[in-house]
Backbone as JSON, one array per atom type, in Angstrom:
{
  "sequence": "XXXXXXXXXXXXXXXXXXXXXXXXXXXXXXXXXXXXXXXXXXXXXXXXXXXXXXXXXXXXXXXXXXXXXXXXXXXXXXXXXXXXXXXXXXXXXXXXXXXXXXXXXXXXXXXXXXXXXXXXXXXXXXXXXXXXXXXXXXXXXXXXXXXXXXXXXXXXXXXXXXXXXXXXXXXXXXXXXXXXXXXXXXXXXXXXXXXXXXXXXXXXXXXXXXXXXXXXXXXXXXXXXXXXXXXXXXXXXXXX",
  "N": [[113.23, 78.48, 116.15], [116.22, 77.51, 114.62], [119.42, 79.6, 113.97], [120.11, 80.13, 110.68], [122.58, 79.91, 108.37], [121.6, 80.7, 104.9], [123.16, 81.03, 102.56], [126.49, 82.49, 101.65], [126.87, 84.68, 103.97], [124.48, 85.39, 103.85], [121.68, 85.56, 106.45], [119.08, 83.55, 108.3], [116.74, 83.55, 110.83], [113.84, 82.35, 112.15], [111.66, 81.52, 110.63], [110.96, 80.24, 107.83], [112.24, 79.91, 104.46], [111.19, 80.59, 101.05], [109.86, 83.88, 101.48], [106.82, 85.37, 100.07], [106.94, 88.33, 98.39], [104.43, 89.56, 97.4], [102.85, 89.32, 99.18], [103.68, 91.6, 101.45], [102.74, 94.82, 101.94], [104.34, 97.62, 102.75], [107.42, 98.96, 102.58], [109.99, 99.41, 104.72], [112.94, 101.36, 105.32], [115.56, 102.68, 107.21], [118.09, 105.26, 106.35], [121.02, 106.37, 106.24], [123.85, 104.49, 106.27], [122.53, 102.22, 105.13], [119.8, 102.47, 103.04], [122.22, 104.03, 101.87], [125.47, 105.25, 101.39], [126.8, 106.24, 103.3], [126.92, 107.86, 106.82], [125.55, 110.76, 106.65], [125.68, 112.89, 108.62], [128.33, 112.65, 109.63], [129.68, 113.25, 107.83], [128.9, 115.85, 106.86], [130.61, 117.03, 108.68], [133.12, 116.7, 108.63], [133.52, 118.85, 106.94], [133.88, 121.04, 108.1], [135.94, 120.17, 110.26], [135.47, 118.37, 112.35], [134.86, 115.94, 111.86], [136.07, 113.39, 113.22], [135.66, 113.42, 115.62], [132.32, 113.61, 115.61], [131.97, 111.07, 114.55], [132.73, 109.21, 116.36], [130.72, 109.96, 118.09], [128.32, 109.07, 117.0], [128.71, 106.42, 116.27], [128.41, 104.73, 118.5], [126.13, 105.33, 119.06], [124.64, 104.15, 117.12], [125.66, 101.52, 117.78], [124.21, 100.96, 119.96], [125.42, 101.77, 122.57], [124.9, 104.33, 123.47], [122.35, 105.25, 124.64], [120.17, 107.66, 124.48], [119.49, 109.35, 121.9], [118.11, 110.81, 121.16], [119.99, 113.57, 122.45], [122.33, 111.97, 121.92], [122.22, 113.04, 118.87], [121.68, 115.84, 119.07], [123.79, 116.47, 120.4], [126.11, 116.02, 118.12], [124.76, 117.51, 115.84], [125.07, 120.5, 117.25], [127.66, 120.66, 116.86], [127.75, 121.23, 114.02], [127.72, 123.57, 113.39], [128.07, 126.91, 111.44], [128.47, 125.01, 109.33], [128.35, 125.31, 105.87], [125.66, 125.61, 103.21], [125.97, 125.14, 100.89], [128.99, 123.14, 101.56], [127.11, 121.3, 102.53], [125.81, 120.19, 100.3], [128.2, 119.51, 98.16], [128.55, 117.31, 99.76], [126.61, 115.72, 99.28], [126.54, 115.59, 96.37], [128.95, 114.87, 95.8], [130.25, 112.72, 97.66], [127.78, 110.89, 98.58], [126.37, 107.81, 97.81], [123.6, 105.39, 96.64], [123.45, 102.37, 98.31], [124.71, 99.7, 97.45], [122.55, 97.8, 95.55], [120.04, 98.66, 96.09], [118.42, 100.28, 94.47], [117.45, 98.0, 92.64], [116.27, 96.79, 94.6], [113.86, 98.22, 95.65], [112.67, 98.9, 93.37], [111.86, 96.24, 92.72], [110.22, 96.07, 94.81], [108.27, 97.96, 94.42], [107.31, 97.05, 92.35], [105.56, 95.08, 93.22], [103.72, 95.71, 94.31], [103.87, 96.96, 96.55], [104.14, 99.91, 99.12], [107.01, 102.39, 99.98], [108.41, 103.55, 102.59], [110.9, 106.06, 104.19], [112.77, 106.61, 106.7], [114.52, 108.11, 109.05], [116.79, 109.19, 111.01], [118.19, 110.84, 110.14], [118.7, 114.12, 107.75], [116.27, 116.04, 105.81], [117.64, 117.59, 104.27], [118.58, 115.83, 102.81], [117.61, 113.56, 102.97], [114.93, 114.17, 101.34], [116.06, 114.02, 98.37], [117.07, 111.67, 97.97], [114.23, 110.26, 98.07], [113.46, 111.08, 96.18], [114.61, 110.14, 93.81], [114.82, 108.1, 94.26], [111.93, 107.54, 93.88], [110.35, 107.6, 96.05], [107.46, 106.95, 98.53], [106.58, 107.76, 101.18], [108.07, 109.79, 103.53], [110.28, 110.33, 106.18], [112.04, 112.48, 108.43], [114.94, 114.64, 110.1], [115.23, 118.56, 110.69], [117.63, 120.86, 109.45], [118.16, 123.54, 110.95], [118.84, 126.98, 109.65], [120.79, 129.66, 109.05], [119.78, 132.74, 109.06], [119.8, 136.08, 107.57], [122.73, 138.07, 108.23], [125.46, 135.71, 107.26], [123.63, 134.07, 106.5], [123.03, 130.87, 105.28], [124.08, 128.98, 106.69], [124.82, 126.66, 108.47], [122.74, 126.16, 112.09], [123.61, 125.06, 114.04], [121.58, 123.52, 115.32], [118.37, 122.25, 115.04], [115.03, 122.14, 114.14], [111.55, 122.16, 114.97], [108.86, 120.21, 114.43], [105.85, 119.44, 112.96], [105.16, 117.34, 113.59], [106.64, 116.58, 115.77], [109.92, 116.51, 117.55], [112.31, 115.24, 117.26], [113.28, 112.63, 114.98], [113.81, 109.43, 115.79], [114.16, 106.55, 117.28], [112.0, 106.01, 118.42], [110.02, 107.51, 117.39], [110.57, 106.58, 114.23], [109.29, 104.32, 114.73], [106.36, 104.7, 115.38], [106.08, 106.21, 113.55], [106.49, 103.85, 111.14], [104.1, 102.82, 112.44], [101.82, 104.3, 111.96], [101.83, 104.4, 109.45], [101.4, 102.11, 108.22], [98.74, 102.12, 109.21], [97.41, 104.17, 107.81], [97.58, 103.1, 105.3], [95.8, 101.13, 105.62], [96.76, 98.24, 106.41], [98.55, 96.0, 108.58], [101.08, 96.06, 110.83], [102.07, 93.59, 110.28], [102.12, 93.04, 107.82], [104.39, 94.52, 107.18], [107.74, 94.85, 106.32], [110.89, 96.3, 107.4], [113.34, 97.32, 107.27], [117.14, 98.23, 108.1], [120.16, 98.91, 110.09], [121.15, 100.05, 112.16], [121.03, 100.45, 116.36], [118.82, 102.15, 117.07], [116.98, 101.43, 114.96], [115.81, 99.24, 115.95], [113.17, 99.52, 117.28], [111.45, 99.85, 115.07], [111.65, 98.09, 113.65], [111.3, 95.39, 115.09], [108.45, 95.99, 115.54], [107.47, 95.34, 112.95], [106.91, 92.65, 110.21], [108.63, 91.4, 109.03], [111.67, 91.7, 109.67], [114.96, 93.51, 108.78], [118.56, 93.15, 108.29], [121.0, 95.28, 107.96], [124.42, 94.91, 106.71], [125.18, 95.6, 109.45], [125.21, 96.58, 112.73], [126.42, 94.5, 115.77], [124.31, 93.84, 117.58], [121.9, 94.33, 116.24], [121.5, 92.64, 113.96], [121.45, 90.6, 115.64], [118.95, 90.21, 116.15], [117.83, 90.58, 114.03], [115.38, 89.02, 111.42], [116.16, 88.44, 109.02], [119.19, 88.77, 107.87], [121.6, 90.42, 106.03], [124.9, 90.37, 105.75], [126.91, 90.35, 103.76], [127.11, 91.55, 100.21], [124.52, 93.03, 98.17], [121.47, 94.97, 98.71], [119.61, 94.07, 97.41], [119.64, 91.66, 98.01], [117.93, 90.69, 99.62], [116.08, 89.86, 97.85], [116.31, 86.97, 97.28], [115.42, 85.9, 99.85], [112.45, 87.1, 99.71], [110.23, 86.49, 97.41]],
  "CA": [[113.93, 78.06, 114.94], [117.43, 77.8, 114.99], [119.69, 80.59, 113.17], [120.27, 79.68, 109.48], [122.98, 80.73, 107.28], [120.93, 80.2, 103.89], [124.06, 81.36, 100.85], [127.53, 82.87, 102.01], [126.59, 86.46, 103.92], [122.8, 85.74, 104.76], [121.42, 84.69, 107.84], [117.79, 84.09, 108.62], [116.44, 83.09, 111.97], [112.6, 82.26, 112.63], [111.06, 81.66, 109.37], [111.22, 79.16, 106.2], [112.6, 80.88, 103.21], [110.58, 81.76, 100.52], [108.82, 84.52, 101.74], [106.3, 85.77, 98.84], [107.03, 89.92, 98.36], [103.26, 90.4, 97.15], [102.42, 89.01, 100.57], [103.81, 92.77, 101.88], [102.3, 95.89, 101.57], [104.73, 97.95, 102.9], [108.69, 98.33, 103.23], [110.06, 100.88, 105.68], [114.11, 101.59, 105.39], [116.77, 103.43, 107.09], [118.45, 105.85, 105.03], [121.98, 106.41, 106.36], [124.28, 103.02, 105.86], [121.31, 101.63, 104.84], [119.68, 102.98, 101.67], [123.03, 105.27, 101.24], [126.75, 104.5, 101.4], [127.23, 107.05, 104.33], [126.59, 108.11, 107.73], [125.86, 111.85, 106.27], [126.25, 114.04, 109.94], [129.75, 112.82, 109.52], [130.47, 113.47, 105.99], [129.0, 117.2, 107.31], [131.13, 117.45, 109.71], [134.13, 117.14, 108.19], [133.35, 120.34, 106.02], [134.39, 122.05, 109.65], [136.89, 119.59, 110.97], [135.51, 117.55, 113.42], [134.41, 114.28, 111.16], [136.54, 112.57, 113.87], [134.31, 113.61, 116.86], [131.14, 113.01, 115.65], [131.93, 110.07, 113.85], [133.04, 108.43, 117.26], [128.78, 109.81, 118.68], [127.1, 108.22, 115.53], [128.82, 104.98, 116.15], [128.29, 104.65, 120.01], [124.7, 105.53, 119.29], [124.49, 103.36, 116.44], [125.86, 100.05, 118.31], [123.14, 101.06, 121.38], [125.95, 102.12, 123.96], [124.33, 105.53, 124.02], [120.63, 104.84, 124.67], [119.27, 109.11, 124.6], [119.51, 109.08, 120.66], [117.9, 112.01, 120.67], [120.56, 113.72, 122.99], [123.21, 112.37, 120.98], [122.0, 113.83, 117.54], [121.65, 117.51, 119.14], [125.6, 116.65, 120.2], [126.75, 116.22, 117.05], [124.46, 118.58, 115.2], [125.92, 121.65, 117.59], [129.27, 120.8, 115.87], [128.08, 121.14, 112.7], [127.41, 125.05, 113.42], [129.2, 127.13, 110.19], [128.48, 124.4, 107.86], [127.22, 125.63, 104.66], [124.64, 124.59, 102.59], [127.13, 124.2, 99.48], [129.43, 122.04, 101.71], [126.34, 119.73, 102.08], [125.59, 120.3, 98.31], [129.29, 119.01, 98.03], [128.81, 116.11, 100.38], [125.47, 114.82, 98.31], [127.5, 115.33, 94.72], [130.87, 113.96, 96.06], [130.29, 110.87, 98.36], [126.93, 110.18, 98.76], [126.04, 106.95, 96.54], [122.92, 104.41, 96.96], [124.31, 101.45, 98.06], [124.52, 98.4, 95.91], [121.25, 96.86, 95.14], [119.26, 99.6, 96.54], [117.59, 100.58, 93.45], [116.73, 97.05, 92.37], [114.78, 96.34, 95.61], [112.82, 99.52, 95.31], [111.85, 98.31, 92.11], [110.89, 95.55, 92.67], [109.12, 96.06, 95.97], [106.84, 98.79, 93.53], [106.47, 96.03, 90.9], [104.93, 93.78, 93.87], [102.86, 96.73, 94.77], [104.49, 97.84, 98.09], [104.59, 101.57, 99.29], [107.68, 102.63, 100.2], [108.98, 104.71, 103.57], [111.97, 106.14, 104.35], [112.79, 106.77, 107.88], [115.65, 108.54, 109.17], [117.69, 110.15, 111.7], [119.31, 111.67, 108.83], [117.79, 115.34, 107.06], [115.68, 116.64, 105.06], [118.24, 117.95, 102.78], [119.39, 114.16, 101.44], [116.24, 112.03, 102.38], [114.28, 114.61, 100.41], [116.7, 114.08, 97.23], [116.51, 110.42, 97.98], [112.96, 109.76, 97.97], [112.68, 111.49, 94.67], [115.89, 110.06, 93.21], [114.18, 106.05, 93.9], [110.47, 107.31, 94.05], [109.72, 106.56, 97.51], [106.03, 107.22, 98.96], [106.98, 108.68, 102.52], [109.32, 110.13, 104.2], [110.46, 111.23, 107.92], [113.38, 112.78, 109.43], [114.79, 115.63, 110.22], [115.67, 119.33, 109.57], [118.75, 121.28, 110.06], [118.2, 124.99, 110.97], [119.63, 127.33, 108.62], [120.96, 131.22, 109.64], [119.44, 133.73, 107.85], [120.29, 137.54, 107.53], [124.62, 137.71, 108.19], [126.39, 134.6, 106.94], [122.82, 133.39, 105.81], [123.1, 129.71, 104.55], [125.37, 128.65, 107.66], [123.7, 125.8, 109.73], [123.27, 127.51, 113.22], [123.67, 124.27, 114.91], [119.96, 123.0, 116.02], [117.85, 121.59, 114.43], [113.74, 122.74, 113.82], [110.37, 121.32, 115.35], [108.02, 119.98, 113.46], [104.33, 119.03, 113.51], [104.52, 115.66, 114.67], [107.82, 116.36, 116.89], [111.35, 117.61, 117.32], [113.57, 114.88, 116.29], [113.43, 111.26, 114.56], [114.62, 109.01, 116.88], [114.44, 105.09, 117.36], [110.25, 105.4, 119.15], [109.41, 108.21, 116.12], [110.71, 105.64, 113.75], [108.57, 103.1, 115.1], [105.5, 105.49, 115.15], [105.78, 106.35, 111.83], [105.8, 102.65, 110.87], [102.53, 102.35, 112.56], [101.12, 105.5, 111.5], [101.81, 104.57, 107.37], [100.48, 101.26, 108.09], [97.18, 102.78, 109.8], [96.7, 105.07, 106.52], [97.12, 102.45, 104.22], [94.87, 100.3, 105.92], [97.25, 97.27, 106.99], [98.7, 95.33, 109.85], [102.6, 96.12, 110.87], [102.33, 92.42, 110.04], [102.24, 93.19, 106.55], [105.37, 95.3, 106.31], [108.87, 94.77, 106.34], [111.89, 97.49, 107.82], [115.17, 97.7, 106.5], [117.85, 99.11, 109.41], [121.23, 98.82, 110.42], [121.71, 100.82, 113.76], [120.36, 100.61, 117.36], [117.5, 103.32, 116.6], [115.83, 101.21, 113.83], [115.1, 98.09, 116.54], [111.84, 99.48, 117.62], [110.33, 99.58, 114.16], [111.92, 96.34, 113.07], [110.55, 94.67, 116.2], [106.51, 95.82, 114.72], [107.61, 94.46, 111.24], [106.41, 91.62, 110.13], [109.64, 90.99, 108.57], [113.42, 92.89, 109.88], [116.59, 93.1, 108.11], [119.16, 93.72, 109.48], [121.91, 95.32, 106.72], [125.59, 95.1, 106.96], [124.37, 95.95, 110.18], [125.29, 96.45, 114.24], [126.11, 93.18, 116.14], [122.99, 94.15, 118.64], [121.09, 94.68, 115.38], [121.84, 91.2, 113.38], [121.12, 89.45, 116.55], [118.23, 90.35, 117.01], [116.94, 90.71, 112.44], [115.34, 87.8, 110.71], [116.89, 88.15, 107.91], [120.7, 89.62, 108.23], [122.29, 90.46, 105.08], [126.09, 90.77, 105.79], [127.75, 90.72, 102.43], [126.24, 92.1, 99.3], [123.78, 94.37, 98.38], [120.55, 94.97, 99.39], [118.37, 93.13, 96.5], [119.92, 90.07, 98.82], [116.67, 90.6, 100.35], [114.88, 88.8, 97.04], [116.38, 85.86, 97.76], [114.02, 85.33, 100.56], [111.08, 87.47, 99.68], [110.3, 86.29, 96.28]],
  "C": [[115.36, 78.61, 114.98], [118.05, 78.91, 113.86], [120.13, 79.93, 112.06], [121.19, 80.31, 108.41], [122.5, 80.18, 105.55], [121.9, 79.68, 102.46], [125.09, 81.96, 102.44], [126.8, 84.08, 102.44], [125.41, 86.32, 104.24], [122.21, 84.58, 105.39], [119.72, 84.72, 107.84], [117.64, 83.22, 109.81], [114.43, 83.17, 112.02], [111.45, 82.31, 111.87], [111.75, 80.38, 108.39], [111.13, 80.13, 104.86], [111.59, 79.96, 102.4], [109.67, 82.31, 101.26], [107.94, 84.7, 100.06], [106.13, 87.77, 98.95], [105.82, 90.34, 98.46], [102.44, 90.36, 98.66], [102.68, 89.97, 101.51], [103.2, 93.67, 100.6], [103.0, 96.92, 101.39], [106.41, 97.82, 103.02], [109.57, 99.7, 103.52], [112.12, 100.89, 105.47], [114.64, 102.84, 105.9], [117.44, 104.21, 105.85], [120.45, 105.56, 105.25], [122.83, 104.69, 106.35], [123.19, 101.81, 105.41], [121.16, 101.35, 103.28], [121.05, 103.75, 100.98], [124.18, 104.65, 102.02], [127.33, 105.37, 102.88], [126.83, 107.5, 105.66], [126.28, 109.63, 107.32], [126.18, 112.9, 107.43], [127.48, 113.93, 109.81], [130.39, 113.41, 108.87], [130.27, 115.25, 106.35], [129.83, 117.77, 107.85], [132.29, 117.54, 109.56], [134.65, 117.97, 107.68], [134.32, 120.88, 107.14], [135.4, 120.9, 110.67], [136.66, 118.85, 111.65], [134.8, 116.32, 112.88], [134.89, 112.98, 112.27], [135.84, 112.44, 115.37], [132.93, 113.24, 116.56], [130.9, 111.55, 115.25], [131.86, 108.96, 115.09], [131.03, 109.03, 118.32], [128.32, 108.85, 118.2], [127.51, 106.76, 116.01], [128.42, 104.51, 117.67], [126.64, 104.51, 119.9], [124.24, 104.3, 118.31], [124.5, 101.62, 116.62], [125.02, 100.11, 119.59], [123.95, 101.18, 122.34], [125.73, 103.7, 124.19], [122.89, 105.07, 123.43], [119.76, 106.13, 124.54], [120.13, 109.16, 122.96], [119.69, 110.47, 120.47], [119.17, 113.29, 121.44], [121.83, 113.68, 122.35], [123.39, 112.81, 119.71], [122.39, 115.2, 117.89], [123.5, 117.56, 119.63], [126.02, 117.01, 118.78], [126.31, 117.44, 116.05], [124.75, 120.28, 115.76], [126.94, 121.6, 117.27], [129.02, 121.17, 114.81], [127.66, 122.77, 112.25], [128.31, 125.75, 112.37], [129.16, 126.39, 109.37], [127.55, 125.11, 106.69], [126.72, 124.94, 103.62], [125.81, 124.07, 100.88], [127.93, 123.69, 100.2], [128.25, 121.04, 101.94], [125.74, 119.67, 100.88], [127.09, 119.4, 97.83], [128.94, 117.31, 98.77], [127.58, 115.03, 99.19], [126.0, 114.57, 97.11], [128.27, 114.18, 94.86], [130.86, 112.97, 96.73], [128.85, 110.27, 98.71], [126.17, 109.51, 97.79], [125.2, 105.97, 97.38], [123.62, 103.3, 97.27], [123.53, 100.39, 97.43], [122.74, 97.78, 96.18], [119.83, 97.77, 95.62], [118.09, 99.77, 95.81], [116.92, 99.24, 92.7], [116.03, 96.9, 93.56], [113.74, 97.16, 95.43], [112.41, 98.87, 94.31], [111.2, 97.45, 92.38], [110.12, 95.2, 93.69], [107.67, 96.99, 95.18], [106.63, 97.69, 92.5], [105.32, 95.18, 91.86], [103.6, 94.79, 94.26], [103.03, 97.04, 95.62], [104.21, 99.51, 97.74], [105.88, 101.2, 99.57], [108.39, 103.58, 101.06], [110.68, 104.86, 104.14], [111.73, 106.84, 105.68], [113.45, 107.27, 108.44], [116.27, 109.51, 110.03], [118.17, 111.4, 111.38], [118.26, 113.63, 109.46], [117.45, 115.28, 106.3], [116.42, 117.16, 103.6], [118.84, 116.87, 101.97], [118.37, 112.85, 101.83], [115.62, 112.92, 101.48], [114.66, 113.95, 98.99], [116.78, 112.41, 97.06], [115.96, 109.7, 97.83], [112.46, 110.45, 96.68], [113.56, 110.7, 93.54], [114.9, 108.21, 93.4], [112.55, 106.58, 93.99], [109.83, 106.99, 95.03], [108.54, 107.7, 97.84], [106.37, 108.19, 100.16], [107.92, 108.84, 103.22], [109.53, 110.78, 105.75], [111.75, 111.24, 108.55], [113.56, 114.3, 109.56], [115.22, 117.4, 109.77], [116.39, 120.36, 110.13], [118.37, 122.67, 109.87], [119.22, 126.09, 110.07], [119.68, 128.93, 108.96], [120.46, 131.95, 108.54], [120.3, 135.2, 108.29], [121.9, 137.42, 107.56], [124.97, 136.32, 108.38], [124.79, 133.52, 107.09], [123.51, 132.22, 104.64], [124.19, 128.95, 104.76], [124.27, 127.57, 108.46], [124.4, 126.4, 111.14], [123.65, 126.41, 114.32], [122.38, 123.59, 115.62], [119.18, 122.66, 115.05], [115.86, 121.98, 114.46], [112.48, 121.48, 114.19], [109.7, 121.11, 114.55], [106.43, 119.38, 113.39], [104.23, 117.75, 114.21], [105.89, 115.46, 115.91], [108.9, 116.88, 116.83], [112.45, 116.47, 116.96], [113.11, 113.51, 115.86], [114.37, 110.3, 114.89], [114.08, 107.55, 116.61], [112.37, 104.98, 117.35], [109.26, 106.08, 117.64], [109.37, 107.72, 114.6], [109.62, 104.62, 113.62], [106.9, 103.73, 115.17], [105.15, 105.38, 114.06], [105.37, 105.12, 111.06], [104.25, 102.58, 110.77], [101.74, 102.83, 112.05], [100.65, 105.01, 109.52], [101.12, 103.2, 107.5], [98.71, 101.36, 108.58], [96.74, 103.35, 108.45], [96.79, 104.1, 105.59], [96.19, 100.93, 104.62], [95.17, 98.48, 106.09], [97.75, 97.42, 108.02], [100.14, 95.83, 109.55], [103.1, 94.59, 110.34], [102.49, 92.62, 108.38], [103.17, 94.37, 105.83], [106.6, 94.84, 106.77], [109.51, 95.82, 106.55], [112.68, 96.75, 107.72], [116.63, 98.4, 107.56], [119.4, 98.6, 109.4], [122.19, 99.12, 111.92], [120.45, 100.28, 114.87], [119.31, 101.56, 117.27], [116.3, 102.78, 115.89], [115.44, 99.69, 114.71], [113.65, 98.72, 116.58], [111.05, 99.57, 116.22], [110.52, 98.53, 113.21], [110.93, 95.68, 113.68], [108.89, 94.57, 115.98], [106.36, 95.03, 113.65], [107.72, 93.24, 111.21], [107.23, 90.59, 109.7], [111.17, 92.31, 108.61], [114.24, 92.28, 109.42], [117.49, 93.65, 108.52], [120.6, 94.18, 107.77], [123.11, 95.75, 107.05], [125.73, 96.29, 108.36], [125.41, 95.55, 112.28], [124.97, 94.96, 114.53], [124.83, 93.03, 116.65], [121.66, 93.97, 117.3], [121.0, 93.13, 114.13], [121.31, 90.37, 114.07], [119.52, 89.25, 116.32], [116.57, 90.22, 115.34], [116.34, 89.29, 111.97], [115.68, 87.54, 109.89], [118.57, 89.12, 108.65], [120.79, 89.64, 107.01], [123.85, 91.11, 105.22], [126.81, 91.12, 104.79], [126.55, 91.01, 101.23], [125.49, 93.09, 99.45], [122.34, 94.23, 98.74], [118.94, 93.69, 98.76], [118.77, 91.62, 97.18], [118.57, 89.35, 99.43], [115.72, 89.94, 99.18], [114.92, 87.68, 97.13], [115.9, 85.12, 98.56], [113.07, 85.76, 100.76], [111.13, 87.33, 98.19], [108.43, 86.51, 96.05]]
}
């Protein structure tokens, strides 16, 4: 089925619009440009000067011309050594805003009866605040080491293991998918992911339905839905 621009800004490829929402169970999203107006490692990173270095990782990794994900996270997160937890208390206050329509889809993916997972490269310290801030069901990413004893509440640069692994990456992504659809007792066919970067293909690619959001060329190509302009509730327009 050929590619379809439906309205100005959204594309769908390989499908007949209306979907029906109640017809998902699940709907898995990205957090960073995604659910949230920001790349946040960057916005960190500027605290300590180098917003202009990492910013130029994140995007390389983000458009799939760095393929070791995990490799380039622990780059950028050894820059962000000396950040303190009130400059990322500052960054969550001061620039980090849901983006547009965010909070209506959530809604009304819980009115349809969906769960809701959040997925994320990101941390712990702004998906946490995230997933309480829209109500979301599960969450996975990761978590920034924090110095204790002298100049306690300094990130030391590394980042902390965790029971199911050491970082949230593109395959751990795609895991998790499977994993939340295993516990709630559906098919990957019966969920939808939300993404924007090279990382979130592999758990698009399970989903029964990918979006691709103001989103990587590699990552558009490849979504059944695209949503280029607007906000995210764009996505009711063809899951109704």
């Amino acid at each position: 089925m050929p590619v379809q621009e439906i309205s100005p800004g959204l594309v769908i490829q390989g499908f007949t619009p209306p979907l029906a929402l109640q017809d998902f169970k699940l709907i898995a999203f990205d957090m960073d440009s995604t659910l949230i107006n920001i790349e946040c490692v960057d916005e960190i990173a500027d605290a300590v000067g180098r917003k202009e270095e990492v910013a130029a990782i994140t995007e390389a990794a983000m458009r799939g011309e760095i393929t070791d994900f995990k490799d380039s996270l622990r780059r950028r997160v050894a820059l962000l050594e000396g950040v303190t937890v009130a400059d990322m208390e500052r960054v969550y206050t001061e620039r980090l805003q849901l983006n547009p329509g965010a909070e209506n889809l959530v809604r009304a993916c819980k009115a349809a009866g969906l769960k809701v997972l959040l997925v994320s490269g990101g941390f712990t310290f702004f998906t946490d605040r995230v997933r309480d801030r829209l109500g979301i069901d599960f969450t996975r990413s990761n978590v920034l080491e924090i110095r204790s004893g002298a100049n306690c509440g300094e990130l030391t640069g590394r980042m902390v293991d965790q029971p199911w692994g050491d970082i949230c990456d593109g395959a751990e992504k795609r895991r998790m998918l499977l994993e939340t659809c295993a516990q709630l007792g559906i098919t990957p066919r019966q969920a939808i992911a939300v993404g924007d970067g090279a990382n979130d293909l592999p758990m698009m690619d399970e989903a029964g339905l990918s979006v691709a959001y103001h989103a990587k060329p590699k990552v558009r190509a490849q979504a059944m839905v695209a949503i280029n302009s607007g906000g995210l509730d764009r996505l009711l327009e063809v899951v109704k």
